[in-house]
C-alpha positions as CSV (number, residue, x, y, z in Angstrom):
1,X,90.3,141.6,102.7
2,X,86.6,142.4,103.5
3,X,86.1,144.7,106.1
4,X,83.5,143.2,107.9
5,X,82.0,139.6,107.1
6,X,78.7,138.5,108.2
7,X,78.2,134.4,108.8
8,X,74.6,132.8,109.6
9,X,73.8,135.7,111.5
10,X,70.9,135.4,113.7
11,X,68.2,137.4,116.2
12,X,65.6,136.6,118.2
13,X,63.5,137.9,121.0
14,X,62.3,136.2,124.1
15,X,59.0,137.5,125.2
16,X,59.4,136.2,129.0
17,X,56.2,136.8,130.2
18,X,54.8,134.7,127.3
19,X,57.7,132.7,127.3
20,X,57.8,132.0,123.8
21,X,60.7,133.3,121.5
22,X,60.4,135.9,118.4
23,X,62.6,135.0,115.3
24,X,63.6,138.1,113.5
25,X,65.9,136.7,111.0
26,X,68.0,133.9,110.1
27,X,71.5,133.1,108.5
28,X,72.2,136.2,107.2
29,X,75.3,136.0,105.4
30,X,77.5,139.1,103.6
31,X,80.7,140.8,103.3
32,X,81.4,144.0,103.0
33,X,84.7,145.8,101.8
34,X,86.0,149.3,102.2
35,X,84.6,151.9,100.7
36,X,81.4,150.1,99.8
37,X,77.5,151.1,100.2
38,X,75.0,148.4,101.1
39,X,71.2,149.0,101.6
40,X,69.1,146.6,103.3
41,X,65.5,146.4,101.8
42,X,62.9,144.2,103.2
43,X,59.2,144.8,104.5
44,X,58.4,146.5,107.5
45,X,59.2,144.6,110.5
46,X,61.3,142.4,108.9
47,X,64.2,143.7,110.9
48,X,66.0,146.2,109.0
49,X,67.0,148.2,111.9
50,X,67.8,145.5,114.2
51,X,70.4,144.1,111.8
52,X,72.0,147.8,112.5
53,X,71.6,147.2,116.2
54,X,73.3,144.4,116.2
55,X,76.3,145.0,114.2
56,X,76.7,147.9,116.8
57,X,75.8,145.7,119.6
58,X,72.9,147.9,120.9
59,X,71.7,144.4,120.6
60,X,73.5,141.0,121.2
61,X,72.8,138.3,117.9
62,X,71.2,135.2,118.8
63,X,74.1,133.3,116.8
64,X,76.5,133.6,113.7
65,X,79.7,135.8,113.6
66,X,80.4,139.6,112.2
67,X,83.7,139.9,111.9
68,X,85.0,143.1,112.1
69,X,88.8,143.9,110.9
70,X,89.8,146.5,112.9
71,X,93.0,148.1,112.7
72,X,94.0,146.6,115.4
73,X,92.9,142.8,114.2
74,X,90.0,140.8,113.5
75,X,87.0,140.9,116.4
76,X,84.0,139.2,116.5
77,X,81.0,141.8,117.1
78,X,78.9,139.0,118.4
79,X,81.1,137.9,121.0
80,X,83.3,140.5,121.6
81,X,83.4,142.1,124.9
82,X,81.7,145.5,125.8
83,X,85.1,147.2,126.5
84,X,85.8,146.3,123.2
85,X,83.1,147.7,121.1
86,X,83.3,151.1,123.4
87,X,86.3,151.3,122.0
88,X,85.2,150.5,118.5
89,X,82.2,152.7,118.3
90,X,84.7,155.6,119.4
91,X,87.1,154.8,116.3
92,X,85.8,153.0,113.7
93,X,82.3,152.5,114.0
94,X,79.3,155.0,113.7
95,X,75.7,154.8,113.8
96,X,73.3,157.6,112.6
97,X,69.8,157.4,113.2
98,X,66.7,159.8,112.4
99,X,66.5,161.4,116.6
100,X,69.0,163.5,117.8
101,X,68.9,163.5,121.9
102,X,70.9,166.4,122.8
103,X,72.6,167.3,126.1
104,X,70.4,170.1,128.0
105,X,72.6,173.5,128.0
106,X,75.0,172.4,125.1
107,X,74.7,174.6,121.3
108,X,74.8,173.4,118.6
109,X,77.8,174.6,117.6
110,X,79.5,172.7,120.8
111,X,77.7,169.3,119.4
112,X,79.1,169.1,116.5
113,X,82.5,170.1,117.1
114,X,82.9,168.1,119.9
115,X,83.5,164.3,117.8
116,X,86.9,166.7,116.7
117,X,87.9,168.0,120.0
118,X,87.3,164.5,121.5
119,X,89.7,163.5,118.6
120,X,92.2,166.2,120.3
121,X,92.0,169.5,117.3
122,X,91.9,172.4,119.0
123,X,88.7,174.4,119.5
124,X,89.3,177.2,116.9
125,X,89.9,174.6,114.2
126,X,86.9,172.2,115.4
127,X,84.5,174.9,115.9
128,X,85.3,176.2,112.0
129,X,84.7,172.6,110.6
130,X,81.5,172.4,112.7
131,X,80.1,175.8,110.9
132,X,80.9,174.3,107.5
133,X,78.9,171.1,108.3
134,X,75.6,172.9,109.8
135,X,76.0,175.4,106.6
136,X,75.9,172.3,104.4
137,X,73.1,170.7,106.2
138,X,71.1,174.2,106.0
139,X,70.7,175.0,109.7
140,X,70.5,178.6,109.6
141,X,73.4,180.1,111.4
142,X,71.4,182.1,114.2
143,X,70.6,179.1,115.3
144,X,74.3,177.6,116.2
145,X,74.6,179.0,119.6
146,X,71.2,178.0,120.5
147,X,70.6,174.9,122.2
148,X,68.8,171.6,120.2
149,X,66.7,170.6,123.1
150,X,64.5,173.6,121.6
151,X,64.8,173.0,118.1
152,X,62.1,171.1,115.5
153,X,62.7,167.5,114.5
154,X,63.8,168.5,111.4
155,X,66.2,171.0,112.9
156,X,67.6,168.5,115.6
157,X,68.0,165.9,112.1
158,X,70.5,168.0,111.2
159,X,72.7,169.0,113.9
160,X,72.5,165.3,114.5
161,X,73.9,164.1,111.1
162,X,76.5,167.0,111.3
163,X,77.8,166.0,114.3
164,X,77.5,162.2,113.1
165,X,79.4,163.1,109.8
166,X,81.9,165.4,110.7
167,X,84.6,163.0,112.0
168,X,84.8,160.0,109.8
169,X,84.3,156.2,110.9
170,X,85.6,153.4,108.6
171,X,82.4,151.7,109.1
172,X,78.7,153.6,108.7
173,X,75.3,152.6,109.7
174,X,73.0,154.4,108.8
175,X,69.4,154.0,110.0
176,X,66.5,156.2,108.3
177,X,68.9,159.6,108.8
178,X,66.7,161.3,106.0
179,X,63.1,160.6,107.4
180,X,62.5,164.1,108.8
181,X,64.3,166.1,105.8
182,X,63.5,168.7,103.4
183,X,64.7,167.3,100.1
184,X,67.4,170.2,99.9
185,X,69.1,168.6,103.0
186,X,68.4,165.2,101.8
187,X,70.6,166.5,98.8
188,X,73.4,167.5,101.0
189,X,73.8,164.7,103.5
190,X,73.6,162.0,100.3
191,X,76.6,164.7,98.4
192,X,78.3,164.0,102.2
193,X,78.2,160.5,102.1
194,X,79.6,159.9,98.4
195,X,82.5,162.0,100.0
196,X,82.7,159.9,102.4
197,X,82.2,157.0,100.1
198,X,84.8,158.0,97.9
199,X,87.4,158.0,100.6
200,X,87.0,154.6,101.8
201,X,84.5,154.4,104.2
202,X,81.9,151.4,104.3
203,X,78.2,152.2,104.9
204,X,75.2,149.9,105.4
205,X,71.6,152.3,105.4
206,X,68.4,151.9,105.3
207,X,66.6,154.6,103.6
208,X,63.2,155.4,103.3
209,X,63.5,157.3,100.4
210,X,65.9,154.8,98.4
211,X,65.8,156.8,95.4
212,X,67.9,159.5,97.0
213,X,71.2,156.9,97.4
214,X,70.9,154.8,94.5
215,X,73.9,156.2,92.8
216,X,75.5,155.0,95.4
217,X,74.5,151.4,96.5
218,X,77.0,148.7,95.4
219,X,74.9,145.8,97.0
220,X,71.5,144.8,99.0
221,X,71.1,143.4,102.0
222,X,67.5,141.4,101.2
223,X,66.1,140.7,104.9
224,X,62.8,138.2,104.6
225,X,60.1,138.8,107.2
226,X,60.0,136.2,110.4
227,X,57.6,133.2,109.3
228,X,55.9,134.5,112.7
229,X,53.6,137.6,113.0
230,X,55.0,140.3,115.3
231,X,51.8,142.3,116.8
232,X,51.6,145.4,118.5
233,X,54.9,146.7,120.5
234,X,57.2,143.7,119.0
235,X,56.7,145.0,115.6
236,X,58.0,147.8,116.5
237,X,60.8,146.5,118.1
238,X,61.8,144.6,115.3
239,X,61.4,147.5,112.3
């Protein structure tokens, strides 16, 4: 059974002051079984990253079904209710992106360890798995105690894929997470996720260096630009 199956999935935005509604894309259709790595490739502002979106719901689809077999049973991310995908982006679901927005007055030793002790492992145990992950994304161990908010973009990348990696989901989406890497850490996160990979966990990425995961990528997820042309802030929107 495929872990998630994607049916005629759509999006679109309504610009309300123009009143006219954006198509993104259209009847996307896929499946995607454990333990599996999908890229999605398409132009810019085709809507690569609001496919992510809204298999995690940051968005709500337009129309179609993604359904999602939990362990507890078959949900419908398009229609399920926000209590329910709370509960499934605490479990099953994760979604790393390229920005890292960090708690004021929190180390980053506390950040990534915390996914664990959420999990219930004690501190001692947590905090030990948390050095081994910033060690294998090369963030210099001086820095662990310090807090994020004052670290570069690179440096916040990887406390943030650290903390996004070190307690596994069944189900990854991955948005850009290598954008502001040095190719050494770009290395290390892609040897993380064939771990990963290799123990059974789905991912769907988009990567702007593709080359990096192609050992990995089982399938493509082609998405087709929207017949209509998105100008200034609604291309954004819809990268």
């Amino acid at each position: 059974m495929p872990l998630l199956e994607v049916s005629h999935l759509s999006k679109h935005f309504t610009i309300h002051h123009l009143d006219r509604e954006i198509g993104v894309f259209e009847d996307l259709t896929f499946t995607l079984d454990e333990g599996q790595f999908m890229l999605v490739v398409g132009p810019n502002g085709a809507g690569k990253s609001t496919l992510l979106r809204c298999l995690y719901r940051t968005y709500l689809p337009t129309g179609g079904q993604a359904i999602y077999h939990a362990r507890q049973g078959a949900i419908d991310l398009v229609t399920a209710a926000d209590i329910d995908i709370s509960y499934l982006r605490t479990a099953e679901i994760g979604f790393v992106t390229q920005f890292l927005r960090p708690r004021p007055r929190v180390s980053a030793l506390e950040l990534v360890a915390e996914p664990l002790t959420d999990a219930g492992e004690a501190w001692a145990a947590a905090s030990a798995r948390a050095g081994e992950m910033l060690t294998l994304f090369n963030l210099k161990p001086d820095l662990w105690q310090a807090y994020p908010t004052t670290f570069s973009g690179g440096e916040q990348q990887k406390v943030n894929l650290a903390r996004a990696l070190i307690h596994p989901r069944r189900l990854l989406l991955l948005d850009e997470p290598t954008a502001s890497l040095d190719v050494p850490t770009r290395t290390a996160l892609v040897a993380r996720l064939a771990e990963l990979k290799a123990q059974g966990v789905a991912m769907i990425g988009i990567f702007h260096h593709a080359e990096d995961v192609n050992a990995l990528v089982d399938a493509h997820i082609p998405i087709v630009a929207a017949s209509l042309e998105l100008t200034g802030d609604m291309a954004d929107v819809v990268e």
